[in-house]
N, CA, C and O of each residue as an XYZ file, in Angstrom:
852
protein
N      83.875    -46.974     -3.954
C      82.556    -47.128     -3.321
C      81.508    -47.393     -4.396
O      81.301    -46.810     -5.460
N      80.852    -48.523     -3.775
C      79.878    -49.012     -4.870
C      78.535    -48.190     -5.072
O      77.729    -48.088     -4.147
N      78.258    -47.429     -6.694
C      77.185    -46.275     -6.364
C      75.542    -47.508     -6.560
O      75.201    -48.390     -7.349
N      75.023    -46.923     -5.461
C      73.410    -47.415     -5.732
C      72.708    -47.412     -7.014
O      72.770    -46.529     -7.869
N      71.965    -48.604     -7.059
C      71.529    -48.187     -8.830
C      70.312    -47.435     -8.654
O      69.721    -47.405     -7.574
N      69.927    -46.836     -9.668
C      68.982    -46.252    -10.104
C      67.752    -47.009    -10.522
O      67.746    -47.643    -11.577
N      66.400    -46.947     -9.485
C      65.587    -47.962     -9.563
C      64.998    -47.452    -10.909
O      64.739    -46.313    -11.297
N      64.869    -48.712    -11.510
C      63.645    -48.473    -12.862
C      62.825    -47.794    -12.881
O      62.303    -47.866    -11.768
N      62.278    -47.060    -13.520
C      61.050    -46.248    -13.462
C      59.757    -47.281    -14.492
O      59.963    -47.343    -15.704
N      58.335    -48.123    -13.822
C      57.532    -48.148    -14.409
C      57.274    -47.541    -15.922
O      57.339    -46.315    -15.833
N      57.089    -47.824    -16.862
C      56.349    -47.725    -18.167
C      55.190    -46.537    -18.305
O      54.129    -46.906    -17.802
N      55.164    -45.769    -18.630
C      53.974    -45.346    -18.456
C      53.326    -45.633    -19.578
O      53.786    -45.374    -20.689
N      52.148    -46.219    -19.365
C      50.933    -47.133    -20.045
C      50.284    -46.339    -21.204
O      49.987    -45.260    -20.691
N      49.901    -46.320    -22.539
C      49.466    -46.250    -23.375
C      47.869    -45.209    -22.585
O      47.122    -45.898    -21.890
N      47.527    -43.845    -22.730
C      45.753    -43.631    -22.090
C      44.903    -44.287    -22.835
O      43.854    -43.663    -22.673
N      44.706    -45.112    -23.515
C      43.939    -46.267    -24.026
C      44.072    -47.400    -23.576
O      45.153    -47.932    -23.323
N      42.601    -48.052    -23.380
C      42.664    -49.682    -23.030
C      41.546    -50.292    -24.204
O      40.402    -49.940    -24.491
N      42.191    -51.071    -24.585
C      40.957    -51.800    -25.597
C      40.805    -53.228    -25.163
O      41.848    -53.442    -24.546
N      40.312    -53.978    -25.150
C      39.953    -55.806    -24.869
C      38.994    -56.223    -25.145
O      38.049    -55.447    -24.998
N      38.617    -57.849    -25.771
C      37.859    -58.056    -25.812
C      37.550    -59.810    -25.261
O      38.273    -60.737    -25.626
N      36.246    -59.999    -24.260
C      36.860    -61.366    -23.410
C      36.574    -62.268    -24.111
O      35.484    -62.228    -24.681
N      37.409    -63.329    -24.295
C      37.193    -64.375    -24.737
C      36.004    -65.407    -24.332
O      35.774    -65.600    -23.138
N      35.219    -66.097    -25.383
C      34.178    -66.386    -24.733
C      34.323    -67.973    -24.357
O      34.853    -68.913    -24.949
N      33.697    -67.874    -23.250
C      33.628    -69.312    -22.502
C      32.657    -70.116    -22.870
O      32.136    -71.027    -22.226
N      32.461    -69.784    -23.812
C      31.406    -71.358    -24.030
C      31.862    -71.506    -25.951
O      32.772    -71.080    -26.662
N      30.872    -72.186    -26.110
C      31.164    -72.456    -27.528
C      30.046    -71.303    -28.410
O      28.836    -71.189    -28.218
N      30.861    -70.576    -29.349
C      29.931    -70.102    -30.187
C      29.338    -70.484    -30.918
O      29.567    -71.545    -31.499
N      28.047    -69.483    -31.197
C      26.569    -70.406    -31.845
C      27.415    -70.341    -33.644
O      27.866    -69.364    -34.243
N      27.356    -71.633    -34.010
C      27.243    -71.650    -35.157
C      26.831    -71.311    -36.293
O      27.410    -71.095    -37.358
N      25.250    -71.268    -35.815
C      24.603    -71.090    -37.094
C      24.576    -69.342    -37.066
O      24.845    -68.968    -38.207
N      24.355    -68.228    -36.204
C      24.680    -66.685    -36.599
C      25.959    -66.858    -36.755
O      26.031    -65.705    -37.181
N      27.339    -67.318    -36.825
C      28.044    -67.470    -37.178
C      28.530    -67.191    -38.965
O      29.153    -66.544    -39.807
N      27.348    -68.649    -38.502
C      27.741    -69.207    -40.525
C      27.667    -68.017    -41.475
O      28.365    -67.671    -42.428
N      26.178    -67.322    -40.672
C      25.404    -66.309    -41.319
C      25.716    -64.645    -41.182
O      25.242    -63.628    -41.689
N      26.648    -64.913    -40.330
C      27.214    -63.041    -39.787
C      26.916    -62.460    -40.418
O      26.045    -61.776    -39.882
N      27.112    -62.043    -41.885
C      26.686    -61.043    -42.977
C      25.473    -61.116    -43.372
O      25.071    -60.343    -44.242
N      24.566    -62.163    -42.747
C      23.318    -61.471    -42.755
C      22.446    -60.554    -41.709
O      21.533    -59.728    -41.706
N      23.217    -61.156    -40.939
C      22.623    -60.442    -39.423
C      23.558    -59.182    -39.098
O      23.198    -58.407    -38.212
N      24.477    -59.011    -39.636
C      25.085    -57.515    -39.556
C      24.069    -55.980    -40.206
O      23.939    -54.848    -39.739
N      23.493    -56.665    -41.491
C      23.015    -55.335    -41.783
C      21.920    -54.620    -41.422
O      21.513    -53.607    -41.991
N      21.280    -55.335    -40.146
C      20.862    -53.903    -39.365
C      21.586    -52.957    -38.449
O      21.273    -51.805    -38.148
N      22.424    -53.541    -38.138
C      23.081    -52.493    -37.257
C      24.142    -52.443    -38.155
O      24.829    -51.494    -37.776
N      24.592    -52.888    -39.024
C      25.377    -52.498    -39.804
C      24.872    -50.661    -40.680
O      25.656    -49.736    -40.890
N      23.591    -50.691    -40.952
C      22.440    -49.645    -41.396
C      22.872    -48.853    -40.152
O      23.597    -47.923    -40.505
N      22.727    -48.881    -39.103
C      22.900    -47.834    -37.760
C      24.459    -47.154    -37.792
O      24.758    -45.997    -37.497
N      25.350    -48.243    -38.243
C      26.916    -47.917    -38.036
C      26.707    -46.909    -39.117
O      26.801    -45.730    -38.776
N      26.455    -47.163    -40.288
C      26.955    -46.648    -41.849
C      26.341    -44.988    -41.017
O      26.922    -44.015    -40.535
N      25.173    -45.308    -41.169
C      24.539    -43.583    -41.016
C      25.116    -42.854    -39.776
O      24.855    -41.653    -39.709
N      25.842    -43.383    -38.811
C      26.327    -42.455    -37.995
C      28.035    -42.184    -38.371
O      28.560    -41.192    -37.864
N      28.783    -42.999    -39.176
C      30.060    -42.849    -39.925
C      30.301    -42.335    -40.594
O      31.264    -41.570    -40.552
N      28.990    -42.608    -42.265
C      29.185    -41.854    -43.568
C      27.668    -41.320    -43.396
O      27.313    -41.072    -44.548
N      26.779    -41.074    -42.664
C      26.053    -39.961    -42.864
C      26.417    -38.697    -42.430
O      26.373    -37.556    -42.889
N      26.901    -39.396    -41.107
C      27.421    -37.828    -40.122
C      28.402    -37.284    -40.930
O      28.533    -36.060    -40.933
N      29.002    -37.868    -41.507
C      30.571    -36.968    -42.260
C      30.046    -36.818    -43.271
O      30.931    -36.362    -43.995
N      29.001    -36.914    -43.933
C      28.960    -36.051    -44.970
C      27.414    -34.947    -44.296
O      26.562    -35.148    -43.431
N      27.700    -33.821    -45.230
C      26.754    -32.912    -45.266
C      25.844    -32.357    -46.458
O      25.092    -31.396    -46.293
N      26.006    -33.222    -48.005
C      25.672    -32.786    -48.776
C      26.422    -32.157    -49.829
O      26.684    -32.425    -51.001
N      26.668    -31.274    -49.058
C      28.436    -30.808    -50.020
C      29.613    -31.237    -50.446
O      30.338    -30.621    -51.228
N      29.942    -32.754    -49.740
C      30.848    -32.991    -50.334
C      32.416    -32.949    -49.182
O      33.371    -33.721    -49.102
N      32.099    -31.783    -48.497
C      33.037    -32.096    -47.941
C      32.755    -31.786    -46.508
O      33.283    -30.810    -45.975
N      31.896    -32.623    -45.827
C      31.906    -33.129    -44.596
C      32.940    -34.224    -44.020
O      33.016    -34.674    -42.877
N      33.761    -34.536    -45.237
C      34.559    -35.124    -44.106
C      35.588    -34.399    -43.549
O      36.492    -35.006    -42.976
N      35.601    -32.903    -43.641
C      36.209    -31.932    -43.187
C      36.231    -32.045    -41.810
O      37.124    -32.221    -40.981
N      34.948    -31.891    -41.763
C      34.357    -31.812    -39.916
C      34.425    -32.837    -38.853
O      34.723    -32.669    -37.671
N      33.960    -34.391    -39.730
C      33.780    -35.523    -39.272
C      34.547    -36.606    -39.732
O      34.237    -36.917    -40.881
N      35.612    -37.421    -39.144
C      36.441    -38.409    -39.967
C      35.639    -39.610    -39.014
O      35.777    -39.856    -37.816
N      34.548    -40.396    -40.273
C      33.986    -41.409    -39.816
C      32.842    -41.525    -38.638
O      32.223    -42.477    -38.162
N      32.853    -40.194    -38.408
C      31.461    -39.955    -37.853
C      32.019    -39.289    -35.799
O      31.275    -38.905    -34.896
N      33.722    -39.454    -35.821
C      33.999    -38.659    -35.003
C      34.607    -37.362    -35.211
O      35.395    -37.027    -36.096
N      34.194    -36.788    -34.406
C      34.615    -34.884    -34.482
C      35.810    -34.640    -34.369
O      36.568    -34.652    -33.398
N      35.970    -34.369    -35.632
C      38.191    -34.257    -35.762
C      38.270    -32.698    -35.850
O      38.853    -32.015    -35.008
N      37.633    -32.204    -36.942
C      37.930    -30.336    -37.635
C      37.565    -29.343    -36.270
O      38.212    -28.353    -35.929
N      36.437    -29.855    -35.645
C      35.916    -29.137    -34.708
C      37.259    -29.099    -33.233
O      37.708    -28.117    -32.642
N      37.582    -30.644    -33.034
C      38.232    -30.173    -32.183
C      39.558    -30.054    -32.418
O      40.241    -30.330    -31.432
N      40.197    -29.714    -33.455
C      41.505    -29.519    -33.709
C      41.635    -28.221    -33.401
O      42.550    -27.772    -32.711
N      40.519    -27.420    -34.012
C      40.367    -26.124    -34.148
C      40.115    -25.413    -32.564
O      40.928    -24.589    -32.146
N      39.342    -25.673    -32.035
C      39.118    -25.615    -30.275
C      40.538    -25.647    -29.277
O      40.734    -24.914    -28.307
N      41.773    -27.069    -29.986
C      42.408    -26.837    -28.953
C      43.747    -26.362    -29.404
O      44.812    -26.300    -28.790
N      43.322    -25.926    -31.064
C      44.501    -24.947    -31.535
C      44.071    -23.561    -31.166
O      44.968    -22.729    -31.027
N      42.998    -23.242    -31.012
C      42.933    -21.953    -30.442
C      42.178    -21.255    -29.725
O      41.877    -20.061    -29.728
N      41.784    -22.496    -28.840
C      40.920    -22.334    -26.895
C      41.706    -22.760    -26.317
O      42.107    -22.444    -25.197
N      42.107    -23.699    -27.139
C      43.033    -25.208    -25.710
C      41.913    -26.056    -25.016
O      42.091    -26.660    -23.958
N      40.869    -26.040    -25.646
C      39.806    -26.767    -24.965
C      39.156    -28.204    -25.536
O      38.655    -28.272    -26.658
N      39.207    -28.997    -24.896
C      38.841    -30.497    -26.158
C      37.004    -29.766    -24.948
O      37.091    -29.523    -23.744
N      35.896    -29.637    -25.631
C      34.651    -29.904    -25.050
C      33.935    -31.037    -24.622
O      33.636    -31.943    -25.401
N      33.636    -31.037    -23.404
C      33.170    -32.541    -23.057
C      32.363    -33.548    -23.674
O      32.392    -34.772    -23.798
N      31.526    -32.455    -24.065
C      30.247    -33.407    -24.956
C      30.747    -33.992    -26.530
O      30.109    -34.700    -27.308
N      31.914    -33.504    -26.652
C      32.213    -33.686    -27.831
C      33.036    -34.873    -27.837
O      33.114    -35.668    -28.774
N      33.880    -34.970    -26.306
C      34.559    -35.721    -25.930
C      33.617    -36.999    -25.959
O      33.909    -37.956    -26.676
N      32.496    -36.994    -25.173
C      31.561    -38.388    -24.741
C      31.281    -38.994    -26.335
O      31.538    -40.136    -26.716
N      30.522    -37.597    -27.349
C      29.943    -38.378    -28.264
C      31.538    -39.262    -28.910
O      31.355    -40.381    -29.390
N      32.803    -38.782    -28.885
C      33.828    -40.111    -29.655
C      33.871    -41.258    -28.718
O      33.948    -42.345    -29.292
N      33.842    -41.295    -27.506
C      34.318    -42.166    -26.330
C      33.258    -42.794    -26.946
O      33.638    -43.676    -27.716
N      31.627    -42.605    -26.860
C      30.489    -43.229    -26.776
C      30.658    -44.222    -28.278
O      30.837    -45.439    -28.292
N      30.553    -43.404    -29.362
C      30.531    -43.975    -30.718
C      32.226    -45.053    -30.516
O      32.212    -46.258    -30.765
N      33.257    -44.471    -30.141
C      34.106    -45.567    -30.338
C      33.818    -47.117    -29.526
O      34.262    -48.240    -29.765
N      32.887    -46.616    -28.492
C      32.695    -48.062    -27.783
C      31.475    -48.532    -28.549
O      31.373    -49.736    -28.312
N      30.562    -48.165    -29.306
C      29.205    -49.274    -30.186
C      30.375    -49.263    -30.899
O      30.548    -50.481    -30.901
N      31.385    -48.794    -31.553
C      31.879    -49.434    -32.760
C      32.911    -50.846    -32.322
O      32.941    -51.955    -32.856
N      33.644    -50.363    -31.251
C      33.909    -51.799    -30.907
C      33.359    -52.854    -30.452
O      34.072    -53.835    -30.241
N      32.103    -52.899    -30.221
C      31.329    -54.063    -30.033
C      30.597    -54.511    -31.221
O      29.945    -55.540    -31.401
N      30.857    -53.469    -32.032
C      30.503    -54.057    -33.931
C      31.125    -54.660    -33.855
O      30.856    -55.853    -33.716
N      32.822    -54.001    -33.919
C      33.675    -54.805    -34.574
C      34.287    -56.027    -34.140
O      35.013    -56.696    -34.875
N      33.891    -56.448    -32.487
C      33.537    -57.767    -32.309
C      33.240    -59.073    -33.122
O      33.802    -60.056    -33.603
N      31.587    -58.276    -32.932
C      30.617    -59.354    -33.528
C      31.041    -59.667    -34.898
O      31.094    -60.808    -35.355
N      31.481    -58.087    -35.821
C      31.893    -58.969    -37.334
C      33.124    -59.543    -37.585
O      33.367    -60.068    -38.672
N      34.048    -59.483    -36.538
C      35.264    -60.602    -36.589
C      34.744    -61.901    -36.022
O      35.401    -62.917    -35.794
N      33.782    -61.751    -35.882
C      32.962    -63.477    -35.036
C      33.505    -63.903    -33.617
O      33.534    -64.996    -33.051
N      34.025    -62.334    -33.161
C      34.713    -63.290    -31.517
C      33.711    -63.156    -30.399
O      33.896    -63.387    -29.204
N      32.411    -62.664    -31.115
C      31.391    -62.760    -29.849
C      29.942    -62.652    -30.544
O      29.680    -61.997    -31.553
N      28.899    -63.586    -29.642
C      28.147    -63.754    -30.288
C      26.672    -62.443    -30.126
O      25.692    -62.331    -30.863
N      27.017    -61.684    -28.976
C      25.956    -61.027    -28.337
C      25.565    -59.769    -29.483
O      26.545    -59.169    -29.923
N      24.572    -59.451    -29.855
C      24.384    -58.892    -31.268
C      24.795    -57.308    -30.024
O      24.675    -57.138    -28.811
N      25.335    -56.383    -31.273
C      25.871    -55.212    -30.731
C      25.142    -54.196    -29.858
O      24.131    -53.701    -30.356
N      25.448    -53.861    -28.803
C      23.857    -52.567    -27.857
C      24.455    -51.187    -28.882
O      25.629    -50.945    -29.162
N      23.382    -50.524    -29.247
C      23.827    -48.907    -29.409
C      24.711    -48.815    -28.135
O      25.925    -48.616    -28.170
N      23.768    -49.027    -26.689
C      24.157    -48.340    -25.685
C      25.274    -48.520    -24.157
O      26.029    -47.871    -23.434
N      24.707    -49.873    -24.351
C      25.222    -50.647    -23.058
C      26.230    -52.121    -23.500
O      26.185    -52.976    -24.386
N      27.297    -51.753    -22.070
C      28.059    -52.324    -22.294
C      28.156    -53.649    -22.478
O      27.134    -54.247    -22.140
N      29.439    -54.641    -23.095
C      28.977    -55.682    -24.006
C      30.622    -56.340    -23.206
O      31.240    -55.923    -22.227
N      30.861    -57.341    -24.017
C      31.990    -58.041    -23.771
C      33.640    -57.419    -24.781
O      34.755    -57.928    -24.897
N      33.154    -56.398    -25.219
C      33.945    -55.335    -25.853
C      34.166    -54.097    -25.089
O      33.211    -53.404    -24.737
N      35.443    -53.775    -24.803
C      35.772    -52.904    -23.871
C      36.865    -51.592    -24.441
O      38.048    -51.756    -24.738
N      36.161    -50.388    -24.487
C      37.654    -49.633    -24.793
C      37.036    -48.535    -23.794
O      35.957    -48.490    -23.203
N      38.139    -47.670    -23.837
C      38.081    -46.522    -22.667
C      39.572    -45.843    -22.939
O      40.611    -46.429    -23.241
N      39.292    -44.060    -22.687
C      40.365    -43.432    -22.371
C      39.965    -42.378    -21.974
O      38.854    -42.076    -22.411
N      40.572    -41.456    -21.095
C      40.612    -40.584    -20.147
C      40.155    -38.759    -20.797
O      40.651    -38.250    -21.802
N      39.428    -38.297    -20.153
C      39.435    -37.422    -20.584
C      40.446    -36.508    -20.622
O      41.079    -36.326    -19.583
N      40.837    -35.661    -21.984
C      42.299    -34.904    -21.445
C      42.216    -33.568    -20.835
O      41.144    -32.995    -20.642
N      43.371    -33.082    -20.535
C      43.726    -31.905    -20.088
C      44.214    -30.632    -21.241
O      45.374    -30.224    -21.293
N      43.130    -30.127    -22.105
C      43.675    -29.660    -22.918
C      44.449    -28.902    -22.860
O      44.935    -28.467    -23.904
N      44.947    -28.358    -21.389
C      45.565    -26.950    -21.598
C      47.289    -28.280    -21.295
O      48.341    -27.643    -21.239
N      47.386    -29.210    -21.202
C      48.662    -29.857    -21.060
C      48.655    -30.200    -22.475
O      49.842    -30.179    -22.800
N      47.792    -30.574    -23.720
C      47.825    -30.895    -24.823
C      49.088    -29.590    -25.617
O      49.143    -28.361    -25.573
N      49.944    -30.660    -26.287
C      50.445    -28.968    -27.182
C      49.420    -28.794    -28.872
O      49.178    -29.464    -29.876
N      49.155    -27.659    -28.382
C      48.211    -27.169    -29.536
C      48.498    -27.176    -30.844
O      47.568    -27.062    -31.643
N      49.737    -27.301    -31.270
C      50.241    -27.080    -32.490
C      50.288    -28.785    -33.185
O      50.036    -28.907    -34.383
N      50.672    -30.211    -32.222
C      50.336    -31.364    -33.233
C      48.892    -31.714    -33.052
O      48.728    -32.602    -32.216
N      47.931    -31.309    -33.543
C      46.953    -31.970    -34.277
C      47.256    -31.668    -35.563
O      46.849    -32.530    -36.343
N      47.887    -30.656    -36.127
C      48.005    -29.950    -37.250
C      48.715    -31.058    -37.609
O      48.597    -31.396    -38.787
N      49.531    -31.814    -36.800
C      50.644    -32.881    -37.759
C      50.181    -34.253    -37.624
O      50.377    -34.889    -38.660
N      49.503    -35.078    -36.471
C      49.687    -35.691    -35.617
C      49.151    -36.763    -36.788
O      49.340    -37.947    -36.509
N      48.472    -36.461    -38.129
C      47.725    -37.364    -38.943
C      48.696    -37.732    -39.854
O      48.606    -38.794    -40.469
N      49.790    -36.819    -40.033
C      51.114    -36.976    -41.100
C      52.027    -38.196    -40.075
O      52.078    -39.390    -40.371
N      52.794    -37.500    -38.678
C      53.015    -38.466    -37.704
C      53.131    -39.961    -37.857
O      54.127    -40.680    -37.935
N      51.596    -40.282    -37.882
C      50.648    -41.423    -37.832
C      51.120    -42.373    -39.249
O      50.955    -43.591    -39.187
N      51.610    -41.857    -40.297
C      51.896    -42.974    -41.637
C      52.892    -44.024    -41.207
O      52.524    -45.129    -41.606
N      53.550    -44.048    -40.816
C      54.206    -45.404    -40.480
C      53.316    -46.675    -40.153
O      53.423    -47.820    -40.593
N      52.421    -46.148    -39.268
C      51.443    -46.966    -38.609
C      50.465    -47.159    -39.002
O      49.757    -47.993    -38.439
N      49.878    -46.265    -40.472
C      48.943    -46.662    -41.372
C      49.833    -47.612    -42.141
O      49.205    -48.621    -42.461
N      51.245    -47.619    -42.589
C      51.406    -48.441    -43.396
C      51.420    -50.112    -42.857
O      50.768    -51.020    -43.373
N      52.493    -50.246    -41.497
C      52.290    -51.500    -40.744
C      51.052    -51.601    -40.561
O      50.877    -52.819    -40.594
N      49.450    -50.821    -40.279
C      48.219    -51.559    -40.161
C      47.275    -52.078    -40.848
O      46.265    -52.722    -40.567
N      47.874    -51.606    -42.044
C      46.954    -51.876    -43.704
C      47.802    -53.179    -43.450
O      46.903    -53.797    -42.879
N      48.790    -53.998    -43.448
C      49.437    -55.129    -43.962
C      48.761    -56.284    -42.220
O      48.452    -57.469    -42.087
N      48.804    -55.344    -41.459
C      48.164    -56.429    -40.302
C      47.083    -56.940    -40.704
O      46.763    -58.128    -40.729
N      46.158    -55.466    -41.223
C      44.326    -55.826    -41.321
C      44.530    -57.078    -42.679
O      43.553    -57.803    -42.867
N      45.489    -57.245    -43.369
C      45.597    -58.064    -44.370
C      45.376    -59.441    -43.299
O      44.489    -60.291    -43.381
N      46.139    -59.380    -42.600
C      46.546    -60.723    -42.198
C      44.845    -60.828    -40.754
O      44.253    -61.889    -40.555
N      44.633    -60.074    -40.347
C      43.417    -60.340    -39.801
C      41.918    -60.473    -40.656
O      40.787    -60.505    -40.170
N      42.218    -60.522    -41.719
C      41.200    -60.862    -42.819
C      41.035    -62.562    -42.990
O      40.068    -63.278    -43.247
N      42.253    -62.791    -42.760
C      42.977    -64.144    -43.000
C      42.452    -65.259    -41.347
O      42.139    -66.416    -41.065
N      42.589    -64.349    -40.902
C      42.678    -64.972    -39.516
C      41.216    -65.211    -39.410
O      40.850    -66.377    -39.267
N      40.035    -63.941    -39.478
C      39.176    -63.865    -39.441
C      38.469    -65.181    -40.081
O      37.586    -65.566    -39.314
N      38.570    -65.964    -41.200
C      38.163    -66.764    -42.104
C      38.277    -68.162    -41.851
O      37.412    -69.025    -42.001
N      39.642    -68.296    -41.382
C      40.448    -69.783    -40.669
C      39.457    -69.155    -39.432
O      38.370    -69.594    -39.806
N      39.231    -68.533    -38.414
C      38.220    -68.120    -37.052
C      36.870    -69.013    -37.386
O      36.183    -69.604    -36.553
N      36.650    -68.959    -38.899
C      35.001    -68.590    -39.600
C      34.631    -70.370    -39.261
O      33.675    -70.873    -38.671
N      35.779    -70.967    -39.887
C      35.851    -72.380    -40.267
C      35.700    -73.680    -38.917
O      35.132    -74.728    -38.611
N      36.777    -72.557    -38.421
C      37.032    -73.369    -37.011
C      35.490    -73.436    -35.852
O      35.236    -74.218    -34.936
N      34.598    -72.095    -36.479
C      33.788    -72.054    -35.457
C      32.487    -73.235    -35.760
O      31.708    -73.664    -34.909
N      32.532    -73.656    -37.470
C      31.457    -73.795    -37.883
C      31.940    -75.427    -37.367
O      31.032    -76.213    -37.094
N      32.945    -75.746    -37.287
C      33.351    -77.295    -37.011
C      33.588    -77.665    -35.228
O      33.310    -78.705    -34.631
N      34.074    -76.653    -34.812
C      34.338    -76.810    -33.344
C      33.582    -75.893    -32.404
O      33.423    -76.258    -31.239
N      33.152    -74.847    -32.780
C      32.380    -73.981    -32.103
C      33.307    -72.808    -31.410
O      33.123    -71.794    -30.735
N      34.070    -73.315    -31.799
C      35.812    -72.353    -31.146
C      36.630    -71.656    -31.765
O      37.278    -72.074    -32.724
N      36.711    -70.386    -31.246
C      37.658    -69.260    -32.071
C      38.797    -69.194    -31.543
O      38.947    -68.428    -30.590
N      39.965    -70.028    -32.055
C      41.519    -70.831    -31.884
C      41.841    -69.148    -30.900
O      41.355    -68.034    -31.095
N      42.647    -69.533    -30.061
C      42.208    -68.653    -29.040
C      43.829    -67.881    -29.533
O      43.938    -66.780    -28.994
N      44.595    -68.112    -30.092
C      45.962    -67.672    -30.770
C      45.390    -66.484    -31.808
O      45.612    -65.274    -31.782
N      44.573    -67.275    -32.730
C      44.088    -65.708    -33.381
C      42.930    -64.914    -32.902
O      42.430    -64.017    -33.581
N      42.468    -65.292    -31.603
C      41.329    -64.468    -31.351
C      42.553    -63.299    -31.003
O      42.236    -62.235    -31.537
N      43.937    -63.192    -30.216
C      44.145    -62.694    -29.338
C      45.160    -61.560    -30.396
O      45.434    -60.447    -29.948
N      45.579    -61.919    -31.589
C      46.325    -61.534    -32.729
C      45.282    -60.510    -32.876
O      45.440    -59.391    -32.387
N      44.024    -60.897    -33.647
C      43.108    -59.793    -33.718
C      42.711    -58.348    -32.750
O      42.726    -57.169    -33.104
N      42.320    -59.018    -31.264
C      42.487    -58.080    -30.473
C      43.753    -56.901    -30.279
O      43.605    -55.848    -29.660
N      44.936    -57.311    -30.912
C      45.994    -56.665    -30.680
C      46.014    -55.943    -31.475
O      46.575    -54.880    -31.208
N      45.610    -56.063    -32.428
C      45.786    -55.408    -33.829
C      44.615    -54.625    -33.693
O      44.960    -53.445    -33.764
N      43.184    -54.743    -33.504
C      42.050    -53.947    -33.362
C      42.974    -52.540    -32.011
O      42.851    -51.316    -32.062
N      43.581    -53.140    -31.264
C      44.251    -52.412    -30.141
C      44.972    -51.189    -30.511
O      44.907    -50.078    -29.986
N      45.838    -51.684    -31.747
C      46.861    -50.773    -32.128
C      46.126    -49.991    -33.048
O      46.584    -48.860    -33.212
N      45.059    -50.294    -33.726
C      44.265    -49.408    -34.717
C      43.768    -48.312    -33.697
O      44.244    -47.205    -33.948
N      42.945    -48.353    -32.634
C      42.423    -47.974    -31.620
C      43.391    -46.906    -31.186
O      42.743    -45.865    -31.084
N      44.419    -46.741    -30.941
C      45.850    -46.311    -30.347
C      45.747    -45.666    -31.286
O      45.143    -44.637    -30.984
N      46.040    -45.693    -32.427
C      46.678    -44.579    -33.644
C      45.370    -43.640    -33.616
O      45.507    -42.423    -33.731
N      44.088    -44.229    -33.460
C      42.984    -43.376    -34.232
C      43.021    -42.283    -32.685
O      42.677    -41.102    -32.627
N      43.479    -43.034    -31.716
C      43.279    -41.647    -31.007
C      43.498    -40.665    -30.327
O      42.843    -39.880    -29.641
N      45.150    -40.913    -30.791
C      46.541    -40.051    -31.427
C      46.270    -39.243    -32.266
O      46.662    -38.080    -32.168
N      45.261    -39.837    -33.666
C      45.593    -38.754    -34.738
C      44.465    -38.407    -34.940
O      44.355    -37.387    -35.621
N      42.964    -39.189    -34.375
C      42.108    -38.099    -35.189
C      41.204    -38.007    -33.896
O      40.190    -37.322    -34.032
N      41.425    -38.621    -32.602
C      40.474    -38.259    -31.558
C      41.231    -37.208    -30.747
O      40.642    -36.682    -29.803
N      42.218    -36.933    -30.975
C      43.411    -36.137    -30.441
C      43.089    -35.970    -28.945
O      42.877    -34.914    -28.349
N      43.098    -37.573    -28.324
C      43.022    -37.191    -26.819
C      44.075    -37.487    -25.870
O      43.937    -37.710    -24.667
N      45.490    -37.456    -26.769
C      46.477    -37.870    -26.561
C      47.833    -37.382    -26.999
O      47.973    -37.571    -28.207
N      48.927    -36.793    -26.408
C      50.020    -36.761    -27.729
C      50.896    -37.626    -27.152
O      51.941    -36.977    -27.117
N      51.116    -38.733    -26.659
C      51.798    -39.895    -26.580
C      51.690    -40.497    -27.673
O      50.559    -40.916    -27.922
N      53.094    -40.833    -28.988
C      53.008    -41.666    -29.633
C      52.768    -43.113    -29.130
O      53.265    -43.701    -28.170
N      51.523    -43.671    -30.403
C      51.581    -44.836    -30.111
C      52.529    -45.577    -30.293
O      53.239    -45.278    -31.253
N      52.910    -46.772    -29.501
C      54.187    -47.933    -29.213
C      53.527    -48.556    -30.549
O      52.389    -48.256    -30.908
N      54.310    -49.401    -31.205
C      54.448    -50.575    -32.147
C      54.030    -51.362    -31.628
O      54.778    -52.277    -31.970
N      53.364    -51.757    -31.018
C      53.133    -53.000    -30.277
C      51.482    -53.661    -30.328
O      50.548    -53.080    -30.881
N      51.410    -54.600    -29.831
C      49.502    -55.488    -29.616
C      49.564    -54.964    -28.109
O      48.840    -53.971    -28.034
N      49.973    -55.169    -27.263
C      49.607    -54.820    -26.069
C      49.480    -53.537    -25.429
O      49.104    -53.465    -24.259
């Protein structure tokens, strides 16, 4: 007797979504040409909420703050409350979404200069967790964990440096960001996104997949 198969079970999806839309018209050239000049005002806004907030004077604020999100504070909370705090939760959600609409504009895949506040053609999002389902004991590891995927993302960001430049060229001649490496970049900004918040937004203990998507 022939046994029934066992239906597949769905994937369960990464609690992160990152994207960014490709733009339909032609980008402006000339802020283009010039990106690094028009970055450093809000470039001035990024720095002081990254490397001001993490440091404190002493030296070792980046204890508390890795890059201007709250790592020490909540490692410590859900090693021994079990509680990630909401507000603490919004300010990473909040700061990780102006930072991805930085990091848009300075890969040149969009031209709309960055909002502190409101949303842009840069999209990330993830769920608030359940700390008491979190296990309390990997944050303590979850940054050791994570080296594989610092080492494959240092050699990507190589190659999206690359991409970024051939992007630079193509825009100043065609107005068009070759839509092959816009989408390389996004994947890779994706998987950076994924690790950071595995290991230092700890709103997750699903290892991140190897993967762009």
């Amino acid at each position: 007797m022939q046994q029934p198969e066992t239906p597949e079970l769905p994937a369960i999806p990464f609690p992160l979504t990152y994207s960014v839309e490709y733009p339909d018209r032609p980008l402006n050239r000339l802020t283009s040409a010039f990106r690094f000049i028009w970055l450093i005002p809000i470039g001035v806004i990024i720095a002081l909420l990254t490397e001001g907030f993490s440091r404190d004077g002493s030296g070792y604020g980046w204890a508390w703050a890795i890059g201007g999100f709250l790592f020490l504070p909540t490692l410590l909370m859900i090693l021994f409350r079990q509680k990630y705090p909401r507000w603490w939760f919004d300010w990473n959600l909040n700061l990780a979404k102006f930072m991805a609409r930085y990091q848009a504009y300075v890969y040149l895949m969009r031209d709309e200069y960055p909002s502190t506040d409101e949303e842009q053609a840069a999209f990330i999002d993830f769920p608030y967790p359940d700390a008491m389902r979190l296990n309390r004991w990997m944050p303590l590891v979850k940054w050791i964990l994570a080296i594989p995927h610092y080492i494959v993302l240092w050699i990507l960001h190589i190659a999206v440096c690359v991409c970024v430049i051939i992007a630079w060229f193509a825009i100043l001649f065609t107005g068009r960001y070759p839509r092959g490496l816009f989408d390389f970049v996004v994947g890779v900004n994706r998987w950076t996104w994924r690790v950071i918040a595995y290991a230092f937004l700890l709103v997750t203990d699903d290892y991140p997949p190897f993967e762009f998507d």
